[in-house]
C-alpha positions as CSV (number, residue, x, y, z in Angstrom):
1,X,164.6,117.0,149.0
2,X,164.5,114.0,146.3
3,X,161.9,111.6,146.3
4,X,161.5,108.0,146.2
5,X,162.1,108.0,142.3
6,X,164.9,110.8,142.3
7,X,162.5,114.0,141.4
8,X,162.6,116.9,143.6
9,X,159.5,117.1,145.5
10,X,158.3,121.0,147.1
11,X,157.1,121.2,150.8
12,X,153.5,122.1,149.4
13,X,153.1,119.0,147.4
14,X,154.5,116.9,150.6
15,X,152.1,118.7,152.8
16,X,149.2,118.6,150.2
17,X,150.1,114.8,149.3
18,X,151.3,113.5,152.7
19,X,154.5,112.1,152.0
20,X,153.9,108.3,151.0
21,X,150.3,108.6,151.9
22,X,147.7,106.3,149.5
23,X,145.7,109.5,148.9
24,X,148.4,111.6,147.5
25,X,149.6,108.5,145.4
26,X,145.9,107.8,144.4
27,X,145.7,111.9,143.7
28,X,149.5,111.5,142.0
29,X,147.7,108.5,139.3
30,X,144.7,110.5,139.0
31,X,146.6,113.5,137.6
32,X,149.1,111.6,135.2
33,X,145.4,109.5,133.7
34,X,143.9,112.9,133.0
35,X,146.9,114.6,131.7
36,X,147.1,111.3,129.2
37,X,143.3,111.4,128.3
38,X,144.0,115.2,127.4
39,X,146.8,114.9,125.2
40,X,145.3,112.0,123.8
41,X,141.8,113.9,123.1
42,X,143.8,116.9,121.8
43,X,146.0,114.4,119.5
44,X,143.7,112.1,118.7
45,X,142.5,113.9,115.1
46,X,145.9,114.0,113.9
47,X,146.5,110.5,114.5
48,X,143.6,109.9,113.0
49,X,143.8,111.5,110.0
50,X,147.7,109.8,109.6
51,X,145.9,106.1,110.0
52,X,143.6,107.2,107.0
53,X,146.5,108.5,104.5
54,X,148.6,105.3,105.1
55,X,144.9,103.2,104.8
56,X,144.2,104.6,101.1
57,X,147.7,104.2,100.5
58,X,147.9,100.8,101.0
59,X,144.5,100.1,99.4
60,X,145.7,101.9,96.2
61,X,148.7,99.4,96.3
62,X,146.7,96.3,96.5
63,X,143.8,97.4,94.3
64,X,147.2,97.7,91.7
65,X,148.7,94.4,93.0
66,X,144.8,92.3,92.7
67,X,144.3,94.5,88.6
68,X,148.5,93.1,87.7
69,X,147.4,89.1,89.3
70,X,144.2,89.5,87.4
71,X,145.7,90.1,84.0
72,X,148.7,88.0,84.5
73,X,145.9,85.2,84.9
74,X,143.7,86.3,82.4
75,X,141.1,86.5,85.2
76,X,137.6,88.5,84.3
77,X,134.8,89.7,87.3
78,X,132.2,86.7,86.3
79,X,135.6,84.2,86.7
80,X,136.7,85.7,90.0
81,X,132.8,86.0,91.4
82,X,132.4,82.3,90.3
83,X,135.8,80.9,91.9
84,X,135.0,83.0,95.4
85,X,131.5,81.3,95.3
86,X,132.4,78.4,94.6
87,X,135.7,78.7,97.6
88,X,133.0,79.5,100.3
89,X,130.3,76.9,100.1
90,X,131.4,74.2,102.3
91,X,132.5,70.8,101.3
92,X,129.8,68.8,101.1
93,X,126.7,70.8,101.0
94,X,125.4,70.9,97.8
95,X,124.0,74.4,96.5
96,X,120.5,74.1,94.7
């Protein structure tokens, strides 16, 4: 027999369940949530570890990106600390 949403359904999950009953839906969400959490437990270190390639990655690229700005504008570290210092003090307060 075919369910509301078009899956067959066997008599022992329609006796266990009740068919349409709140308890075998609440039993029916409880089941899919855990089966998620599991998959996403036993996945999670791969994903992880994907996140953290593509992170260096990108940071290699902009360390390379910030070194090619800095020579193109003849920028040093005492210019750069100087300028970023200068950026975040507030307009209007003077520093001592």
């Amino acid at each position: 027999m075919q369910g509301e949403m078009g899956w067959q359904k066997s008599e022992r999950s329609r006796k266990h369940s009740g068919r349409g009953s709140r308890a075998g839906r609440g039993n029916m969400l409880t089941q899919q949530a855990m089966g998620w959490n599991r998959r996403k437990r036993d996945n999670l270190h791969q994903v992880l570890a994907h996140r953290y390639v593509k992170i260096i990655e990108r940071a290699k690229v902009e360390a390379a990106s910030f070194s090619d700005f800095k020579k193109e504008n003849n920028l040093d570290q005492e210019t750069i600390q100087q300028r970023s210092q200068r950026e975040s003090t507030p307009q209007g307060v003077l520093k001592d």
